[in-house]
C-alpha positions as CSV (number, residue, x, y, z in Angstrom):
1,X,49.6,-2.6,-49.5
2,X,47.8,-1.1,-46.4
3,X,45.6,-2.9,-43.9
4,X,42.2,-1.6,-43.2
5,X,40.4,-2.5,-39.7
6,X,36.8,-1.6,-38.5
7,X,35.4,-1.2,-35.3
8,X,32.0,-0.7,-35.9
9,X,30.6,1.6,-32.5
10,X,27.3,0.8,-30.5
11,X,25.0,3.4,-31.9
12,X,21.5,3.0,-32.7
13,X,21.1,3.1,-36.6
14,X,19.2,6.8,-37.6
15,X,16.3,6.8,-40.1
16,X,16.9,7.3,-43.8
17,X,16.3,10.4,-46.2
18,X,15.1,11.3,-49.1
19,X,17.9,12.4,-51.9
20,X,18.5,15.7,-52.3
21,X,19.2,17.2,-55.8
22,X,22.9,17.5,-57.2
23,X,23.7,21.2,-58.7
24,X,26.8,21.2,-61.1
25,X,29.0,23.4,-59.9
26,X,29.4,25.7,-56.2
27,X,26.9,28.4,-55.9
28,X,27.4,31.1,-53.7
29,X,25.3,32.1,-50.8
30,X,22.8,29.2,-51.6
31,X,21.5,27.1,-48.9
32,X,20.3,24.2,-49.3
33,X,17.6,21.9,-48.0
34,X,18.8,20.0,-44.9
35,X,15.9,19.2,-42.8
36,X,17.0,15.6,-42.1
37,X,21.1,16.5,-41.6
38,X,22.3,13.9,-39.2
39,X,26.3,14.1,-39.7
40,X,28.3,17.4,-40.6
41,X,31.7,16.9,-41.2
42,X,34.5,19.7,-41.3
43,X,37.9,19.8,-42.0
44,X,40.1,22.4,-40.0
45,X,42.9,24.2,-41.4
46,X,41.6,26.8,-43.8
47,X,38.1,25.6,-43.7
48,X,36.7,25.6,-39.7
49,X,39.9,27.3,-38.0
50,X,40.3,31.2,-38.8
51,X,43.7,32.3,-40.2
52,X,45.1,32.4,-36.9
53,X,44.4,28.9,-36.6
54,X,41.7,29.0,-34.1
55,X,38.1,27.6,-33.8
56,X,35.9,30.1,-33.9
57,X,34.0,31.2,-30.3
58,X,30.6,30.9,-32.0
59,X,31.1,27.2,-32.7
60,X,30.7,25.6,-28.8
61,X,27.2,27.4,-28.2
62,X,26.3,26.3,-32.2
63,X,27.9,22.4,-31.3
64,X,25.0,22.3,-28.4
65,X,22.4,23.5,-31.1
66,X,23.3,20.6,-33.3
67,X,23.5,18.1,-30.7
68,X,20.1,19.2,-29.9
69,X,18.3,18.5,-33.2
70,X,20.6,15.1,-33.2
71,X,23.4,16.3,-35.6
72,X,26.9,15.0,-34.9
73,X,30.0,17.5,-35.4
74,X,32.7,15.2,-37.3
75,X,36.1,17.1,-37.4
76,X,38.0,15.3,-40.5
77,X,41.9,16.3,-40.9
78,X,45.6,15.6,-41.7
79,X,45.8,16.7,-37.9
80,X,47.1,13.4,-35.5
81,X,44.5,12.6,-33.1
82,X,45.8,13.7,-30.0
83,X,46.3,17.2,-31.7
84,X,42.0,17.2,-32.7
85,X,41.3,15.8,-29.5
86,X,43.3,19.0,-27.4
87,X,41.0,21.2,-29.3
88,X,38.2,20.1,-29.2
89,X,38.6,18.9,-25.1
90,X,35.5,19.4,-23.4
91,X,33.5,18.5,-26.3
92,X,34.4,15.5,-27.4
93,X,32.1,13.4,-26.1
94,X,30.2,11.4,-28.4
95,X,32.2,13.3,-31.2
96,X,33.6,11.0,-33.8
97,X,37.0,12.3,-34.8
98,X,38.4,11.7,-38.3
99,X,42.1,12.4,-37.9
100,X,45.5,11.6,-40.0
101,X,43.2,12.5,-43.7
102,X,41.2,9.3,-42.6
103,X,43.4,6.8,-41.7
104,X,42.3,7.0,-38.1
105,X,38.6,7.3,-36.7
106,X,38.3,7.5,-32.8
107,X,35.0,8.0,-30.8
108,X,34.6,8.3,-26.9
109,X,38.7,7.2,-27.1
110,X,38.4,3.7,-28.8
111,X,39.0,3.5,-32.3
112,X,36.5,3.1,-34.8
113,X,38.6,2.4,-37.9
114,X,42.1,2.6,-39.2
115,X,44.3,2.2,-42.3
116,X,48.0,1.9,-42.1
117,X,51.2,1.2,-44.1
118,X,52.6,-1.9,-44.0
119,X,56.6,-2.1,-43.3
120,X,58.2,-2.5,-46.8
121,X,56.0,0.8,-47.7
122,X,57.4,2.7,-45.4
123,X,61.3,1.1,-45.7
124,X,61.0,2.5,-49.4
125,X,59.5,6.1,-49.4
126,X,61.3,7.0,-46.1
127,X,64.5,6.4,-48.2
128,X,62.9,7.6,-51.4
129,X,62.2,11.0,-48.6
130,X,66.1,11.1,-47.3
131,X,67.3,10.8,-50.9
132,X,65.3,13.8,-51.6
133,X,66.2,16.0,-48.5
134,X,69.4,15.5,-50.5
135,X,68.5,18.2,-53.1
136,X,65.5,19.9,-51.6
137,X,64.2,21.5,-48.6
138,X,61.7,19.0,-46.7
139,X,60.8,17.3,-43.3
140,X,59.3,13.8,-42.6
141,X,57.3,12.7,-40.0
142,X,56.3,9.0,-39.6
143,X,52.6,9.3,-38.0
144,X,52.0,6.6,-35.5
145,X,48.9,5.8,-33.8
146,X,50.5,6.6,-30.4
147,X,52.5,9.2,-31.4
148,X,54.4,11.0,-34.1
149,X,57.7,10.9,-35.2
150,X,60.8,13.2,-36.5
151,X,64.5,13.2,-37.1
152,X,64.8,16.0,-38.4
153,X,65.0,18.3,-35.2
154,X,65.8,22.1,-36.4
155,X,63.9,24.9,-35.1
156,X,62.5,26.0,-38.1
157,X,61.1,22.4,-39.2
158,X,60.2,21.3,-35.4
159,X,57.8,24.9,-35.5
160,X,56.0,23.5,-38.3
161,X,55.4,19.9,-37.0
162,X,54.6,21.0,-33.6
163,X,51.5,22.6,-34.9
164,X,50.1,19.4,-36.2
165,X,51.4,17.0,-33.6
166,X,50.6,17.4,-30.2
167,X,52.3,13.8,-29.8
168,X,55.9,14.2,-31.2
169,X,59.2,12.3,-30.4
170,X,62.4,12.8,-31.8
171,X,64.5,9.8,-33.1
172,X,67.4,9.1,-34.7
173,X,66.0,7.2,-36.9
174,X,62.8,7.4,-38.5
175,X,62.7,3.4,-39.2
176,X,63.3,2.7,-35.3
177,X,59.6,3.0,-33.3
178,X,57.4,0.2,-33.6
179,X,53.9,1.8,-33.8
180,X,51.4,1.5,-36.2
181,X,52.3,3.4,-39.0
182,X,49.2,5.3,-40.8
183,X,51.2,7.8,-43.1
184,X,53.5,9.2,-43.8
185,X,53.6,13.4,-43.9
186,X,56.1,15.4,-45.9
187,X,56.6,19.1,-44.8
188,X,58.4,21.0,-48.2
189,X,59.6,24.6,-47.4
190,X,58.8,25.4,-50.9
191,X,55.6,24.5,-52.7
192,X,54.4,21.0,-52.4
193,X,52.0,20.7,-54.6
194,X,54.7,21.5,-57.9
195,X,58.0,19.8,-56.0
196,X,57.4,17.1,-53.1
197,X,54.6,15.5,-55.1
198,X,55.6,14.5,-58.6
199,X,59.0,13.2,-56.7
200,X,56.7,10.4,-54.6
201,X,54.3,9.9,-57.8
202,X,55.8,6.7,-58.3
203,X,54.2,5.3,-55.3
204,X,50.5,5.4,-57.0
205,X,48.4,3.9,-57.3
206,X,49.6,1.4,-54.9
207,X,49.5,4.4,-52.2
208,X,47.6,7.5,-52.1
209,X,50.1,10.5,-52.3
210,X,47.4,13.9,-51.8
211,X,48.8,17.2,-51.4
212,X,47.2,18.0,-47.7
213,X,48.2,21.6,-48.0
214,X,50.6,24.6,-49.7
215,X,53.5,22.6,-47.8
216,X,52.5,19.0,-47.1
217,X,52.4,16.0,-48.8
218,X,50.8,12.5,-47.3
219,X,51.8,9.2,-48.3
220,X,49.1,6.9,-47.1
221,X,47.1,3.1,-48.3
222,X,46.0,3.0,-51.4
223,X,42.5,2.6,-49.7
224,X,42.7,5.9,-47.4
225,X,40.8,9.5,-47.2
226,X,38.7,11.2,-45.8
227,X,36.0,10.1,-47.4
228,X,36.3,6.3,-46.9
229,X,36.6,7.2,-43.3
230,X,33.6,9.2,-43.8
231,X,31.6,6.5,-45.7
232,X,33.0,3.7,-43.1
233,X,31.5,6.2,-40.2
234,X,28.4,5.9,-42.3
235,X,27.8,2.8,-43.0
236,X,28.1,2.4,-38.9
237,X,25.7,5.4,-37.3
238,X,23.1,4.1,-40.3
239,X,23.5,7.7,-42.2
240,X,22.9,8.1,-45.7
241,X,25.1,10.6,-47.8
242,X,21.6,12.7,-48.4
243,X,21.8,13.3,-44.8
244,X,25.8,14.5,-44.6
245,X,27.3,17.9,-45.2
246,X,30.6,18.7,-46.1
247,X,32.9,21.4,-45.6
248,X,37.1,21.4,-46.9
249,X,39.3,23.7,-48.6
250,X,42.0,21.7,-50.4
251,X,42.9,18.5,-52.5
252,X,42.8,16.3,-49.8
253,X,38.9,17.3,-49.2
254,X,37.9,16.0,-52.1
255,X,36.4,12.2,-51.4
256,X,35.1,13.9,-48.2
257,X,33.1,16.0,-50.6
258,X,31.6,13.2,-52.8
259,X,30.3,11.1,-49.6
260,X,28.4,14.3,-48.5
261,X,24.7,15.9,-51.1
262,X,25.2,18.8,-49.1
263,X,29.0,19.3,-50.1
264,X,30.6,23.3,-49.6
265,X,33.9,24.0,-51.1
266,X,35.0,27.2,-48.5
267,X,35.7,30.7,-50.6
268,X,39.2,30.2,-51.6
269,X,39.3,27.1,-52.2
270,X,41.5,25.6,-54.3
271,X,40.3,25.5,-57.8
272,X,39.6,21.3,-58.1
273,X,37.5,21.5,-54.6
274,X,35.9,24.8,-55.4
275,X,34.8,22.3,-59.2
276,X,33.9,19.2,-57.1
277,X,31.8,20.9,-54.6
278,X,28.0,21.7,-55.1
279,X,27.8,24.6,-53.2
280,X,30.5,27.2,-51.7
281,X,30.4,28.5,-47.6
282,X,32.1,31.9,-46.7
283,X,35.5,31.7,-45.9
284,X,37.8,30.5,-43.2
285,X,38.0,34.3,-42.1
286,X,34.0,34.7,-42.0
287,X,34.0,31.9,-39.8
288,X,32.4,30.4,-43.5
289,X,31.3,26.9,-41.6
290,X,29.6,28.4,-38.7
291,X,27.3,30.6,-41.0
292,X,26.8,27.7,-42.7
293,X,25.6,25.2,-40.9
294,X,23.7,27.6,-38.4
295,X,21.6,28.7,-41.6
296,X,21.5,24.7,-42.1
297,X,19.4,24.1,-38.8
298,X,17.5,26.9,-38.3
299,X,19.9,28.9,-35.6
300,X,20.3,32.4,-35.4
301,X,23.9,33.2,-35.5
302,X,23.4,36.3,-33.7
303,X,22.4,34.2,-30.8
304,X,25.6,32.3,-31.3
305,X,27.6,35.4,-30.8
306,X,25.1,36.6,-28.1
307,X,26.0,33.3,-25.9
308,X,29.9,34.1,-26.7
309,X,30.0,37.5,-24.6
């Protein structure tokens, strides 16, 4: 089991919408009606950052733009907190943040929502993890609220964690801190999707084990993703699902996708997202969620590249 906790934020409630009409499958290039968008929300790697893993420069003039015709940037990843909060510094004010695939939402630095394991959970797939680092090539970290956590400490795993973490201590023992724990997040130097996965299946229903990317695998409550964190963030700012777009890339997008009409799987998606989606956004290279949403409220993105130079 997993305990859930809401914070719900001072903000004055925003005025309904009308529902927009549901198309069957992505279409390309489309774009749809959004003349009451009030909430986009974005995940980051291989949706809003390019392949180099940066945010694209046209994003911070295009972030005023929105904030202008009262839209609110949600970022919405399997990144901690402290890793979505270094990027997007300078910016973050009044930005909610959706971080650890929705078990924690954070707004002007006080948290909005959470979702963690309880301590039995994470006694049994931390050793059900070490059993399987027995035969195959993986790394755990144990994602705390105040920090993140690893005792595996090579080079080659540390690289890989360090992208993700901005807050990262080394332990001997994974069991050890006392934090809050919100997931737990499996690094497999092969694929994930075909070998970390189906060895934690056991643990569903009664967690969510999503495949977060080619590599990683989450283990989190049976009662966290991004889109419960979206709908929670919802249900608080007085936003209707008519008036919420949606950007993500992979498997753990998915629920993020349902909770928005205006849902875009990016090109290249994976197959399921690319299904579930109503529409599809140029890629991660194109700087796909940029176009998009600039097309979305009116803004030229010439201009955006203009106020870049």
């Amino acid at each position: 089991m997993g305990r859930v906790t809401d914070a719900a934020p001072s903000t004055a409630p925003l005025p309904a919408a009308s529902e927009t009409p549901a198309a069957s499958a992505p279409v390309p290039v489309r774009v749809p009606d959004a003349r009451d968008l009030r909430l986009a929300v974005v995940d980051m790697d291989g949706t809003l950052l390019d392949p180099d893993g940066e945010v694209p420069a046209t994003l911070w003039p295009l972030l005023g733009e929105l904030r202008e015709r009262g839209v609110l940037l949600v970022p919405a990843s399997g990144r901690q907190y402290a890793t979505l909060a270094r990027t997007f510094a300078g910016a973050l004010e009044g930005m909610p943040v959706i971080a650890e695939n929705g078990t924690y939402v954070v707004r002007d630095g006080a948290e909005l929502a959470s979702v963690t394991l309880d301590r039995a959970t994470v006694v049994e797939v931390v050793g059900a993890l070490r059993a399987l680092a027995a035969t195959r090539d993986v790394g755990v970290v144990l994602c705390g609220k105040r920090s993140a956590y690893v005792e595996r400490t090579d080079p080659a795993f540390l690289a890989e964690a360090r992208r993700y973490y901005a807050e990262l201590a080394e332990v001997d023992d994974l069991l050890a801190p006392q934090d809050d724990v919100l997931k737990i997040a499996v690094y497999d130097f092969g694929d994930a999707e075909s070998g970390t996965a189906p060895a934690l299946a056991r643990f569903r229903p009664e967690q969510q084990v999503v495949v977060s990317g080619r590599h990683w695998v989450d283990v989190m409550a049976a009662a966290a993703n991004k889109g419960a964190a979206v709908r929670r963030l919802q249900a608080a700012l007085g936003i209707a699902p008519a008036q919420t777009a949606a950007f993500g890339d992979y498997l753990n997008d998915l629920e993020m996708l349902d909770a928005a009409d205006l849902s875009f799987a990016m090109a290249g998606a994976h197959p399921r997202v690319r299904e579930r989606a109503r529409f599809t956004a140029p890629s991660n290279a194109e700087h796909g969620v940029v176009t998009m949403l600039a097309r979305l409220v009116g803004v030229d993105v010439a201009t955006l590249q203009a106020a870049t130079r």
